[in-house]
N, C-alpha and C positions, 0 to 999 in steps of 0.2 A: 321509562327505563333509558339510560343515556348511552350510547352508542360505544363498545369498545373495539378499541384493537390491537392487535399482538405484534410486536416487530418479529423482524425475517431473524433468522440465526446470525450471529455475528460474524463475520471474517474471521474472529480470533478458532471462536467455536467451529466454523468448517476447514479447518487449519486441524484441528486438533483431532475430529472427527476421520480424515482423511489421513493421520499419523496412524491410530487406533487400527483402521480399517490394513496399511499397511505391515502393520506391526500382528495383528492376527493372522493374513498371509504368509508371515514365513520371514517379510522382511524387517528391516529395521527404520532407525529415523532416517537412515541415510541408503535405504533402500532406494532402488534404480528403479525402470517399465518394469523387471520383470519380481518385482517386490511385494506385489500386490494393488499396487498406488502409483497415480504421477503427481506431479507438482500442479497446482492451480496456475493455469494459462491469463494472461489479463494483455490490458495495453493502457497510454496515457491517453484521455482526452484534456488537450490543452486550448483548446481554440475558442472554448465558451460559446460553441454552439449548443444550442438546443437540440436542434436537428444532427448534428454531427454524435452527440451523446447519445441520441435514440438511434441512429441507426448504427452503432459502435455495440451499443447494448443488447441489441436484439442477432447480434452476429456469431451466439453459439459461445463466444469467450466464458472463462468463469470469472473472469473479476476488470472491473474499469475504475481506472486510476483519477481524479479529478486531479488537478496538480491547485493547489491555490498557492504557491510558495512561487513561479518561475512563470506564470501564465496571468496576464491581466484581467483576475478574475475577481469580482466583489462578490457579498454576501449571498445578495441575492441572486446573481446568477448562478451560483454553487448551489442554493435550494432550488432552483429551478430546476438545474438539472440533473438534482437524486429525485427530482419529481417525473422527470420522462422516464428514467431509469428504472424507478420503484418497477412500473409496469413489465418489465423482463427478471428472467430467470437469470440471474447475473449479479455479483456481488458491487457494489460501490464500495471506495474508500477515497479517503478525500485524505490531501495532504496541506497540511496547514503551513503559513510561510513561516511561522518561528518557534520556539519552543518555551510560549508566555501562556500565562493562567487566563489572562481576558482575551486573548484571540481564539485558546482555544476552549472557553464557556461560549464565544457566539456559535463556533463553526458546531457545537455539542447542540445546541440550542435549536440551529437551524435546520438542523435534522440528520445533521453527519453521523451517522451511528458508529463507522469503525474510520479509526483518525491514524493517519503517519506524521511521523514528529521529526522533522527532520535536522539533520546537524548534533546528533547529541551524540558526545565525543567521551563522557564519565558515567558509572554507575550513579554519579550523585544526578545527573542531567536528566537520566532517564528516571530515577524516583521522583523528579520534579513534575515530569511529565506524568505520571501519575498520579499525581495528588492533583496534577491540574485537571484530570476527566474525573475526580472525586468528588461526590459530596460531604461535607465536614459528619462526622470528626477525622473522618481518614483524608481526607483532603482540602481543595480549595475553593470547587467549583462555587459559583453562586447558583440560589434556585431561583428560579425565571419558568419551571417547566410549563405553569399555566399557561402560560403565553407563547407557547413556540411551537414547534413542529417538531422537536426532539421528540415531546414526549405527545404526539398527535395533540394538544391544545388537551392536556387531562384526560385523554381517553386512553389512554396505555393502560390497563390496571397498575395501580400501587406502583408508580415509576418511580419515583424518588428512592424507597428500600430496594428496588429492583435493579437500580440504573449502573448500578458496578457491573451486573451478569448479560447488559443490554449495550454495553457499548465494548468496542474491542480497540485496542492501541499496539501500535504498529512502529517502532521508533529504529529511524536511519542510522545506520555507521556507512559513515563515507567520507572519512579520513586514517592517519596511519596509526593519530592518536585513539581511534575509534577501536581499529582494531588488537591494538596493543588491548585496549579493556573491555574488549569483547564479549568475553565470558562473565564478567562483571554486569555487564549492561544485561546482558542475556539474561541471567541470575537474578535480578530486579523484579521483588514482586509485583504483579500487578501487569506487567508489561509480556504482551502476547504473543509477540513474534518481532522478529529481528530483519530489516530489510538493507539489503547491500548496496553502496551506491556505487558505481566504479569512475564515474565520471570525476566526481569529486576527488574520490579515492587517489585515482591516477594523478590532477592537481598537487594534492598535498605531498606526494612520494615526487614531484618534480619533470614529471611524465606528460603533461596535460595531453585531453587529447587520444590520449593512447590505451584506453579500457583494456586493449589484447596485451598491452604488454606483458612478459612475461612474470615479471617482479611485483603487477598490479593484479594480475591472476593467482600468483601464489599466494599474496596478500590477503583476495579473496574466499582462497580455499582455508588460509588459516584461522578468520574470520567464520568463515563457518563449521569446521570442524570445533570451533570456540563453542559457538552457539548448539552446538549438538551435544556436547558435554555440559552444557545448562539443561539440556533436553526440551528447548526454546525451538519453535520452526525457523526457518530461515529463506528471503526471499532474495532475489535478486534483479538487477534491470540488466538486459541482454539484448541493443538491437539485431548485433552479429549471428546472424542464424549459426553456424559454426558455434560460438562461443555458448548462444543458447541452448543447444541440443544439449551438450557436451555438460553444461549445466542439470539438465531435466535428466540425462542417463546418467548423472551421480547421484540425484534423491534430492535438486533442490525440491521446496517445500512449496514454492510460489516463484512464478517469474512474469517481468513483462517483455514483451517481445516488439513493440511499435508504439506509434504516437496517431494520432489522426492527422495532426498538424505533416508530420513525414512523411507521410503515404500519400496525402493528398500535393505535396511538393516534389515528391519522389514519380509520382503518375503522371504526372501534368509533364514534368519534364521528358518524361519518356512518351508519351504524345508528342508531344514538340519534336524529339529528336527521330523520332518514328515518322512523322508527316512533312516534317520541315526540312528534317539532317542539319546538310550547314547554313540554312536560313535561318532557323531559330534563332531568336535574339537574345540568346544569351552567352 
């Protein structure tokens, strides 16, 4: 008898799970704390530790960010480390660095189960993205699953008919033209939830640099109220505890709140400045 096994629920499915549960409460999609629901907690691991990944993952969060877009990360160390990860109660999602059908069948392949597509600025960008985590006829992916860890090496049951309802897509607006088609990209079948970028965002509005700005905040809110009128979750990045709070007590859907790579630069410094003051060499 050959060995199977079941993957975990998707990101998209405890996104949507976690609407339901606040929407039976009393509240809505854009229900606050006291709605029923809060928004899925997460943070980035950028550093391509191993070690840095497992002890991020075992830390209580509900979701961890792999970045492969901005972090000098290869294939293989991105499976490595949805491999320390698996072992926690904790969601991964991996972000791929572009919005192409062969980068993201490897990152599908190598066991990324729920994918962020970043940069995609038109409803046509984001149906692209999904026809690329598709198998033909609805899509583009190639099938490789014997061979890879998507689909545990053929022991998924029946992965291939399954593999639409086993994998969850996550696609970025973080620009002004992003948000201008918000509700469009949102609208996009196939596509699970909506992630906000502000960094970029502020960039393209001429702001760099300045996520709190005023004009990159309303931005955001437009942006998401876009995405709620799709009836699409919507997620956002929020270092600024201010800006994050303020975020999670209006109904986002998901947020990240830190990196490992900043924490472990942010503490270090503050040792330094704690033990040294003005010896510190920096």
């Amino acid at each position: 008898m050959s060995f199977r096994v079941e993957l975990p629920p998707t990101f998209g499915q405890l996104l949507r799970q976690r609407r339901a549960v606040g929407a039976g409460a009393g509240g809505g999609a854009g229900s606050g704390a006291g709605g029923g629901r809060r928004g899925l907690v997460g943070m980035w691991v950028t550093s391509g530790s191993t070690v840095n990944a497992e002890i991020c993952a075992g830390a209580g969060l509900d979701w961890i960010l792999i970045d492969g877009e901005h972090a000098p990360l290869g294939l293989s160390q991105i499976q490595a480390q949805l491999q320390v990860i698996a072992a926690y109660p904790t969601t991964p999602v991996v972000r791929v660095p572009v919005n192409d059908w062969v980068v993201i069948k490897q990152f599908l392949d190598l066991g990324a189960q729920n994918l962020l597509v970043p940069m995609v600025n038109t409803a046509e960008e984001a149906a692209q993205a999904v026809r690329s985590v598709r198998y033909p006829p609805a899509g583009v992916r190639g099938v490789g699953s014997a061979l890879a860890r998507g689909a545990r090496w053929n022991r998924v049951p029946d992965y291939l008919t399954r593999a639409s309802d086993l994998v969850s897509l996550t696609v970025q607006i973080e620009s002004a033209q992003a948000v201008d088609n918000a509700e469009a990209i949102a609208a996009t079948e196939g596509v699970d939830a909506i992630f906000i970028g502000p960094s970029d965002l502020a960039a393209s509005m001429g702001v760099i640099g300045q996520q709190a700005h005023p004009d990159v905040v309303a931005a955001v809110h437009r942006a998401i109220e876009a995405c709620r009128r799709a009836g699409k979750p919507v997620g956002i990045n929020a270092f600024d505890p201010a800006l994050a709070h303020s975020y999670l007590d209006a109904g986002i859907d998901f947020i990240l709140v830190g990196a490992d790579v900043a924490i472990l630069a942010r503490q270090s410094e503050h040792l330094a400045a704690e033990y040294l003051g003005d010896k510190a060499s920096y």
